[in-house]
PyMOL Python script that loads the backbone (N, CA, C, O; Angstrom):
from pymol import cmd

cmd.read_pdbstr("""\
ATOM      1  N   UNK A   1       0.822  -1.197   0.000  1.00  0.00           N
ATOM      2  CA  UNK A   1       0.000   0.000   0.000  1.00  0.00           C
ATOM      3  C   UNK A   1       0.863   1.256   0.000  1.00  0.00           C
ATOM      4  O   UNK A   1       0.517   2.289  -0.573  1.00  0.00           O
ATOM      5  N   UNK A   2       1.973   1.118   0.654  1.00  0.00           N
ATOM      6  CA  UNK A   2       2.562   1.987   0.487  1.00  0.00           C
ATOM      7  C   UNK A   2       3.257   2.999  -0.891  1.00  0.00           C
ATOM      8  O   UNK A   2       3.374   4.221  -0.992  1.00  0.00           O
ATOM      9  N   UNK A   3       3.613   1.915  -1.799  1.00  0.00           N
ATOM     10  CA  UNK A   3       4.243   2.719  -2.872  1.00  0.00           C
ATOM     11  C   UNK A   3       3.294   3.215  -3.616  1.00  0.00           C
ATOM     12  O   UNK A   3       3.610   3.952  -4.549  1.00  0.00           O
ATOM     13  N   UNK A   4       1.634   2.847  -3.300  1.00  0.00           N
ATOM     14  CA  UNK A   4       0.536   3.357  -4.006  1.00  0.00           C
ATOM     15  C   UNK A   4       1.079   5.277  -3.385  1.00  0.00           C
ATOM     16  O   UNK A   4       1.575   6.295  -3.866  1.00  0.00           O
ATOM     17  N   UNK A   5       0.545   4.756  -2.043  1.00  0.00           N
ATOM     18  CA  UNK A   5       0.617   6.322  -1.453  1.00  0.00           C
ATOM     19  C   UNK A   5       1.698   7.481  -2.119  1.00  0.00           C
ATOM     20  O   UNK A   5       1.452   8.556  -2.666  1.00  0.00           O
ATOM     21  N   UNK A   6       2.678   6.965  -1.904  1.00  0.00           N
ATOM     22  CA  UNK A   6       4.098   7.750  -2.247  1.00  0.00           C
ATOM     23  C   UNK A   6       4.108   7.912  -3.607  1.00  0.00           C
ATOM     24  O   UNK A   6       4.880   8.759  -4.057  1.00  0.00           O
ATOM     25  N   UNK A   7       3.148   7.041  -4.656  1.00  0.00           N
ATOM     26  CA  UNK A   7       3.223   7.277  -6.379  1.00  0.00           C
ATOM     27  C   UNK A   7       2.309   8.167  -6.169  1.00  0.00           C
ATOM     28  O   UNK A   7       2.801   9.293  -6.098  1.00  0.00           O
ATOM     29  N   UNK A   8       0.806   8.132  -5.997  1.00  0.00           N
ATOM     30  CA  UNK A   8      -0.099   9.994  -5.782  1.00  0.00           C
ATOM     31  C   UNK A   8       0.275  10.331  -5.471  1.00  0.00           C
ATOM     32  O   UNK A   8       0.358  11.310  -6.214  1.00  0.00           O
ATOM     33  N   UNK A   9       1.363  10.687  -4.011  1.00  0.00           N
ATOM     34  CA  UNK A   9       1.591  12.021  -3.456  1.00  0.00           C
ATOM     35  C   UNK A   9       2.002  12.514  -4.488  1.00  0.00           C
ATOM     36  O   UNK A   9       1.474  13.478  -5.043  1.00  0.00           O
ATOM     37  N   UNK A  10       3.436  11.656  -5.054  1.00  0.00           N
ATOM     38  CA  UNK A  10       4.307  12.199  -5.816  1.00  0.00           C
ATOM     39  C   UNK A  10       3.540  12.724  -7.305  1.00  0.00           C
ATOM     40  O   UNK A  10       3.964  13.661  -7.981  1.00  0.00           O
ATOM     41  N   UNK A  11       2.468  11.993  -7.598  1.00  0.00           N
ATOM     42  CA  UNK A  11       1.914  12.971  -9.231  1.00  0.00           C
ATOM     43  C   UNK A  11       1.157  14.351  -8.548  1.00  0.00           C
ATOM     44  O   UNK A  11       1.308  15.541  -8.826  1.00  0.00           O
ATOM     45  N   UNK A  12       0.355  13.740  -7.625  1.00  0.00           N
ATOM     46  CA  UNK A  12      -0.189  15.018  -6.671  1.00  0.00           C
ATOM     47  C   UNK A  12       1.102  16.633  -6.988  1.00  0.00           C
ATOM     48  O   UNK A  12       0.949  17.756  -7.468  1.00  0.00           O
ATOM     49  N   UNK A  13       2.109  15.979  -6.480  1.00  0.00           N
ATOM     50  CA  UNK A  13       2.907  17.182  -6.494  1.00  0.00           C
ATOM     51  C   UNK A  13       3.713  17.669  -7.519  1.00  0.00           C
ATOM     52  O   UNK A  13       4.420  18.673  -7.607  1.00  0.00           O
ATOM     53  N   UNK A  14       3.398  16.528  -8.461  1.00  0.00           N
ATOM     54  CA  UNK A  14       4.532  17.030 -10.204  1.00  0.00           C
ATOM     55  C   UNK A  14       3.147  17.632 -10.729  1.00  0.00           C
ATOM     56  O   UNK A  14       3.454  18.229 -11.761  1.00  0.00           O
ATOM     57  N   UNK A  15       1.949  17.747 -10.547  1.00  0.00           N
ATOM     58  CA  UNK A  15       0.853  17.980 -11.166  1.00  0.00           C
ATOM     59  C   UNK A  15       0.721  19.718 -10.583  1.00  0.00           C
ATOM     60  O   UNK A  15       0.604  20.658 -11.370  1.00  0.00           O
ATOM     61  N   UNK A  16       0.759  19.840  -9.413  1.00  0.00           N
ATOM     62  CA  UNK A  16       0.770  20.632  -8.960  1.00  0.00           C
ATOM     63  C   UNK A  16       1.893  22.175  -9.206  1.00  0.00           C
ATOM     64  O   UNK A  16       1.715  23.390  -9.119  1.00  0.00           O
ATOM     65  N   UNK A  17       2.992  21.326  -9.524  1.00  0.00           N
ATOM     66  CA  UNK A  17       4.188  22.317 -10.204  1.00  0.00           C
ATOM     67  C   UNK A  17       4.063  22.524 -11.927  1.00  0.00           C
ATOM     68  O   UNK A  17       4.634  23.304 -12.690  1.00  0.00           O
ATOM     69  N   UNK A  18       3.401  21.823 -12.074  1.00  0.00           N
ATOM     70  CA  UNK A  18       2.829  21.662 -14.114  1.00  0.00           C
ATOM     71  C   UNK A  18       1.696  22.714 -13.787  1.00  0.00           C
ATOM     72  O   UNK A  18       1.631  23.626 -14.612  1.00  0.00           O
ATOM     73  N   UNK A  19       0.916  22.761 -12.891  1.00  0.00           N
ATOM     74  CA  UNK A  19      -0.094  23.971 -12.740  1.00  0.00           C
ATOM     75  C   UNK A  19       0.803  25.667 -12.607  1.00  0.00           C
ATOM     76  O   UNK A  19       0.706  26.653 -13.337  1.00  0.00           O
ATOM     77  N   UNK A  20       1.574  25.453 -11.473  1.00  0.00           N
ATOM     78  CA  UNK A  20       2.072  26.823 -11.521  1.00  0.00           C
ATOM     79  C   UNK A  20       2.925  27.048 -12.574  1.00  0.00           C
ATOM     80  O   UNK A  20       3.402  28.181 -12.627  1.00  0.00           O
ATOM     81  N   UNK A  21       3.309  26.088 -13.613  1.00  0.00           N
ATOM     82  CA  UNK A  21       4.575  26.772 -14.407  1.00  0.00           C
ATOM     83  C   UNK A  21       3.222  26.716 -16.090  1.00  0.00           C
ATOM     84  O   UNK A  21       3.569  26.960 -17.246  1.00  0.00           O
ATOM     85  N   UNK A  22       1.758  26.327 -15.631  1.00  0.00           N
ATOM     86  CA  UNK A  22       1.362  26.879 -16.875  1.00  0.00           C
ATOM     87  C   UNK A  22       1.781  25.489 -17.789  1.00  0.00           C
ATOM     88  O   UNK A  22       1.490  25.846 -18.931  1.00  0.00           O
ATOM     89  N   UNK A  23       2.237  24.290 -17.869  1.00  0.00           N
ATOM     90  CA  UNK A  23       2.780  23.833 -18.591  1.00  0.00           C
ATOM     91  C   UNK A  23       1.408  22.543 -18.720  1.00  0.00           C
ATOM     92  O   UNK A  23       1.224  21.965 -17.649  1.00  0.00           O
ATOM     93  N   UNK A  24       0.690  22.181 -19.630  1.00  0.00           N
ATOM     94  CA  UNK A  24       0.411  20.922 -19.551  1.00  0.00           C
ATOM     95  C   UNK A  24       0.708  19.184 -19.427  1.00  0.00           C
ATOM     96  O   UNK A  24       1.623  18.635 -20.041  1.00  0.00           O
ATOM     97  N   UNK A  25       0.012  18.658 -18.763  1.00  0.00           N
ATOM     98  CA  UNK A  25       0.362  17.763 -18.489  1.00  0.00           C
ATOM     99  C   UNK A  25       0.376  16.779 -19.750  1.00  0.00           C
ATOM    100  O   UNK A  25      -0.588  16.780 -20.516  1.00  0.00           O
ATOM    101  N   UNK A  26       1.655  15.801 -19.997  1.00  0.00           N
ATOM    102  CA  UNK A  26       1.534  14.746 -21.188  1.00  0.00           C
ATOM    103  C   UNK A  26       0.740  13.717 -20.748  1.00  0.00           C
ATOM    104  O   UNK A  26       0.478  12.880 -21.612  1.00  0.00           O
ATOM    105  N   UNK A  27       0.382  13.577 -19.897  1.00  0.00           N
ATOM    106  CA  UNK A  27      -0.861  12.540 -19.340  1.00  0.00           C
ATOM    107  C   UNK A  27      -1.575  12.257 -19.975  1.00  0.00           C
ATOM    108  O   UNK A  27      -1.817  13.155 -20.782  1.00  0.00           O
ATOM    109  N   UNK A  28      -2.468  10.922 -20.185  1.00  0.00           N
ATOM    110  CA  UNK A  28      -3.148  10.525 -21.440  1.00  0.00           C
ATOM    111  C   UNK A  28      -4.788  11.249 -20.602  1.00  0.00           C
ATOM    112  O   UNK A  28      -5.025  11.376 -19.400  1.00  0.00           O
ATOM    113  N   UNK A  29      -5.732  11.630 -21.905  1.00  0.00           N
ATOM    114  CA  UNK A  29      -7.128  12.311 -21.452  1.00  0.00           C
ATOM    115  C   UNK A  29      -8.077  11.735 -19.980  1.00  0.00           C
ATOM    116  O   UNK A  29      -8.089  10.519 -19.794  1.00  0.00           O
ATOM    117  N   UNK A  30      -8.547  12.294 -19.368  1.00  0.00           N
ATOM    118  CA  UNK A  30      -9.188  11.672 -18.140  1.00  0.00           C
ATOM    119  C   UNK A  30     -10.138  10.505 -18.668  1.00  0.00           C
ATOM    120  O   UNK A  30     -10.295   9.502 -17.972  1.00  0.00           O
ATOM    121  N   UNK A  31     -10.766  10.641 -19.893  1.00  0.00           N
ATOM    122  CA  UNK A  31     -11.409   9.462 -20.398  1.00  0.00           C
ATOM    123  C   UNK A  31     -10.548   8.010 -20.398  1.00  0.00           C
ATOM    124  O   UNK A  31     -10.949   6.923 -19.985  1.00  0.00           O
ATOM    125  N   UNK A  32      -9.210   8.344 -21.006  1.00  0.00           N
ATOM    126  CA  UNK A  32      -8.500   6.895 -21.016  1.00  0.00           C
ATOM    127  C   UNK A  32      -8.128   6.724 -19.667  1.00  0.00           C
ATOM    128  O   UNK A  32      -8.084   5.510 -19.469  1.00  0.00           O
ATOM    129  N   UNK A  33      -7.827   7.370 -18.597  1.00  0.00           N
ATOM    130  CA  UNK A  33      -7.630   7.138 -17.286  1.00  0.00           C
ATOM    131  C   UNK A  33      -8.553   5.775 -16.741  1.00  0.00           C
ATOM    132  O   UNK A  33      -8.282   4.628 -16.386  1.00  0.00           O
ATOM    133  N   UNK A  34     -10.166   6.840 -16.936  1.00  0.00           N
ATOM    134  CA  UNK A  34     -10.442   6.010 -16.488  1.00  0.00           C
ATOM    135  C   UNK A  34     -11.165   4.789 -17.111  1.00  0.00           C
ATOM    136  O   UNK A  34     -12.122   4.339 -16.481  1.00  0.00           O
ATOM    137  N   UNK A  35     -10.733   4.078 -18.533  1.00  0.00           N
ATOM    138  CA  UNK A  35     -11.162   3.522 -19.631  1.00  0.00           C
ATOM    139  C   UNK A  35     -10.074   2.135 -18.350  1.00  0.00           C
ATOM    140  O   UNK A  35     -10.513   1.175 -17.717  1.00  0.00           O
ATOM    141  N   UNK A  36      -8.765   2.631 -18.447  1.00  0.00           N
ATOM    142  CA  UNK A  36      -7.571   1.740 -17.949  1.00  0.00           C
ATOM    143  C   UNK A  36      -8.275   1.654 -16.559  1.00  0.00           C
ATOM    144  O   UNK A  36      -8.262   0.424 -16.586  1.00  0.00           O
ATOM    145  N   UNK A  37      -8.666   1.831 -15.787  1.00  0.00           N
ATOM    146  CA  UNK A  37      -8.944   1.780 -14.043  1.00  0.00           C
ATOM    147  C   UNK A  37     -10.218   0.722 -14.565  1.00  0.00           C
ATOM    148  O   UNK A  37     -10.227  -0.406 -14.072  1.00  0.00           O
ATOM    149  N   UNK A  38     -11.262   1.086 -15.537  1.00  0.00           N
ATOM    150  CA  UNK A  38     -11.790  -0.295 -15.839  1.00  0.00           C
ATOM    151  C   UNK A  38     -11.394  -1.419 -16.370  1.00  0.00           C
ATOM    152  O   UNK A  38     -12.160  -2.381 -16.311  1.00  0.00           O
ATOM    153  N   UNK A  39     -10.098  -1.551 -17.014  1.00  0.00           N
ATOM    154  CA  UNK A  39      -9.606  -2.852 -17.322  1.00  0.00           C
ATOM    155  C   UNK A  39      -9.091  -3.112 -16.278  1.00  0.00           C
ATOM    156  O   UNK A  39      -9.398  -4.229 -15.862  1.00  0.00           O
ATOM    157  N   UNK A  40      -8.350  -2.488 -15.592  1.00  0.00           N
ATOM    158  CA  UNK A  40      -8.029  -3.024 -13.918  1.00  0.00           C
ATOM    159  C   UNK A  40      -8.398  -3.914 -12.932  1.00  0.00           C
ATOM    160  O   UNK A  40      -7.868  -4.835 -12.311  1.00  0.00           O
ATOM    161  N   UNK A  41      -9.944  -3.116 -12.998  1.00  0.00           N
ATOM    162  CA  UNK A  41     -11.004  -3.528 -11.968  1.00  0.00           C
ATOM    163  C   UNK A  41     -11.370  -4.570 -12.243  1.00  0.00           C
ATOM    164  O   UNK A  41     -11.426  -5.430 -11.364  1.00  0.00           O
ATOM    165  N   UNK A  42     -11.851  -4.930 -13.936  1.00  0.00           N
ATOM    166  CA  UNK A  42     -11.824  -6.005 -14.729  1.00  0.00           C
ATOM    167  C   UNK A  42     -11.450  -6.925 -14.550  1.00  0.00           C
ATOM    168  O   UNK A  42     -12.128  -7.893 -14.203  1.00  0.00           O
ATOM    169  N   UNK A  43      -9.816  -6.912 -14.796  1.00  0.00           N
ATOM    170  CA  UNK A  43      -9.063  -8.203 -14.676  1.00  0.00           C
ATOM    171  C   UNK A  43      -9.015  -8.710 -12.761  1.00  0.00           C
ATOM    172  O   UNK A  43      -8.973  -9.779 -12.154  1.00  0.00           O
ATOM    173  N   UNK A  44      -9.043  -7.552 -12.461  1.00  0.00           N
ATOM    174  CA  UNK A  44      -8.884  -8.073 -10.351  1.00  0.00           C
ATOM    175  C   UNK A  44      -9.882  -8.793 -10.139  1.00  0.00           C
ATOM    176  O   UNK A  44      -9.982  -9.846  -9.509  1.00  0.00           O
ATOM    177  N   UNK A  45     -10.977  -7.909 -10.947  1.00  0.00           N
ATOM    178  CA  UNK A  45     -12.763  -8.752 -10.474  1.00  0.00           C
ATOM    179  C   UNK A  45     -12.769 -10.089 -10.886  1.00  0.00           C
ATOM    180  O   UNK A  45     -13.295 -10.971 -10.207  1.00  0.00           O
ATOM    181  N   UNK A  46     -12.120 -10.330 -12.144  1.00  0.00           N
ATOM    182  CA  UNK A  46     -12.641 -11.787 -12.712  1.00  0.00           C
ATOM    183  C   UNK A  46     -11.308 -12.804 -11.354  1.00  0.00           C
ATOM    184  O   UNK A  46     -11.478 -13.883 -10.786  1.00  0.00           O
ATOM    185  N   UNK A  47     -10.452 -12.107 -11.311  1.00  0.00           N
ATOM    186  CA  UNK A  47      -9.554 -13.444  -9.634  1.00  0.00           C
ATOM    187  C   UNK A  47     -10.301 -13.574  -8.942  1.00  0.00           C
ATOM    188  O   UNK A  47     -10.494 -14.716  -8.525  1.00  0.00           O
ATOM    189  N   UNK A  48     -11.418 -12.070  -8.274  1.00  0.00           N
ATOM    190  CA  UNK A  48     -11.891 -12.401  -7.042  1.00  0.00           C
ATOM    191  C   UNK A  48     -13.179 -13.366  -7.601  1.00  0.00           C
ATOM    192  O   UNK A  48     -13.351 -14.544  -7.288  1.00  0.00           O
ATOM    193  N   UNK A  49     -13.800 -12.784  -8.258  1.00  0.00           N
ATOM    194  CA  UNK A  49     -14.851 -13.983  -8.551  1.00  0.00           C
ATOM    195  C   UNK A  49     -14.331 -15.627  -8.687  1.00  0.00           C
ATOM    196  O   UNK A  49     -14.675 -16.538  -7.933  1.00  0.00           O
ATOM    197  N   UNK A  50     -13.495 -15.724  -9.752  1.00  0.00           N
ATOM    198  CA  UNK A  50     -12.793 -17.096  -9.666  1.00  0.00           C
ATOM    199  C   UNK A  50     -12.455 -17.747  -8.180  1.00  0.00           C
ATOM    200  O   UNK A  50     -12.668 -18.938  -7.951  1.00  0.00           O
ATOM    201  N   UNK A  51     -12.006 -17.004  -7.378  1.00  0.00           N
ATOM    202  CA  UNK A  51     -11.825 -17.721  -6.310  1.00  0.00           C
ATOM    203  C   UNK A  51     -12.449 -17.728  -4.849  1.00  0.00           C
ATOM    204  O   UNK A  51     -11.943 -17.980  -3.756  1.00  0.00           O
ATOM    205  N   UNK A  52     -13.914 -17.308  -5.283  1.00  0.00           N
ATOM    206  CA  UNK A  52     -15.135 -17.190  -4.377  1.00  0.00           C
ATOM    207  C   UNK A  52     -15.776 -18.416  -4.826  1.00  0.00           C
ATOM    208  O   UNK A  52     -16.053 -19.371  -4.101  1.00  0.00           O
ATOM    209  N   UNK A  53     -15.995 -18.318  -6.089  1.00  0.00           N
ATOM    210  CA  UNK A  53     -16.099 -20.003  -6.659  1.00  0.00           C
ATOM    211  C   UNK A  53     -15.709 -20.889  -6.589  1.00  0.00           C
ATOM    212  O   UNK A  53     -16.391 -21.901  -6.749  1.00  0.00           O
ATOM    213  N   UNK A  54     -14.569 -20.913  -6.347  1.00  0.00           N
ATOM    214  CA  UNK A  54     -13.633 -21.822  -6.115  1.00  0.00           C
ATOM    215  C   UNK A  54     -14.255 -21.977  -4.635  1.00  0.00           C
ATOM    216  O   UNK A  54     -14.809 -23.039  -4.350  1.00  0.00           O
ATOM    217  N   UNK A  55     -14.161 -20.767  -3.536  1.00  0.00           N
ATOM    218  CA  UNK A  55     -14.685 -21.706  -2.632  1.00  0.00           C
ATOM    219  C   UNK A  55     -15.751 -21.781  -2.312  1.00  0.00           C
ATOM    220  O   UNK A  55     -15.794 -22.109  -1.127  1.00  0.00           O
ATOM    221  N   UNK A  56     -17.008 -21.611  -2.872  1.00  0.00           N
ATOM    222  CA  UNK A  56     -18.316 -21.815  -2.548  1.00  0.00           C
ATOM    223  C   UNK A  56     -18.497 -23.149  -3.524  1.00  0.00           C
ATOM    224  O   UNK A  56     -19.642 -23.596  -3.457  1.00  0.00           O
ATOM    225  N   UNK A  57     -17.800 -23.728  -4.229  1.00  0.00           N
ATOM    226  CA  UNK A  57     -17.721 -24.905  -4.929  1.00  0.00           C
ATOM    227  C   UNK A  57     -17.180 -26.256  -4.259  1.00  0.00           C
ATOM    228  O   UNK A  57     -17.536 -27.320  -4.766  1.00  0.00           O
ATOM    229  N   UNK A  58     -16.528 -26.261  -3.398  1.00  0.00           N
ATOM    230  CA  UNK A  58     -15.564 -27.035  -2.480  1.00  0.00           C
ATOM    231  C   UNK A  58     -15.994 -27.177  -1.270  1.00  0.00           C
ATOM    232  O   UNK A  58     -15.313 -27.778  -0.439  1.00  0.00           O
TER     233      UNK A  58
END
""", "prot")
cmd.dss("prot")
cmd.show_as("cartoon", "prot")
cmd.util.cbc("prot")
cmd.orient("prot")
């Protein structure tokens, strides 16, 4: 959990210095953001399901 934390702080604060210097961010559009956070969720969801089955099957 941790290197989650310390990777936002850290865009938190390169995002934050791209604001004061006026510069945009090369970051891909908030749409593909969160297009990718649904393939994510996607692929995690189909383990957890697989292995709820797994044990409500057993």
């Amino acid at each position: 959990m941790k290197p989650y934390l310390i990777s936002l702080g850290l865009g938190i604060v390169v995002g934050l210095i791209y604001n004061v210097a006026h510069v945009r961010s090369p970051a891909p559009p908030t749409i593909a953001l969160v297009g990718l956070f649904g393939m994510l969720a996607g692929e995690h969801g189909l383990t957890v399901l697989r292995t709820l089955l797994a044990h409500v099957t057993s």
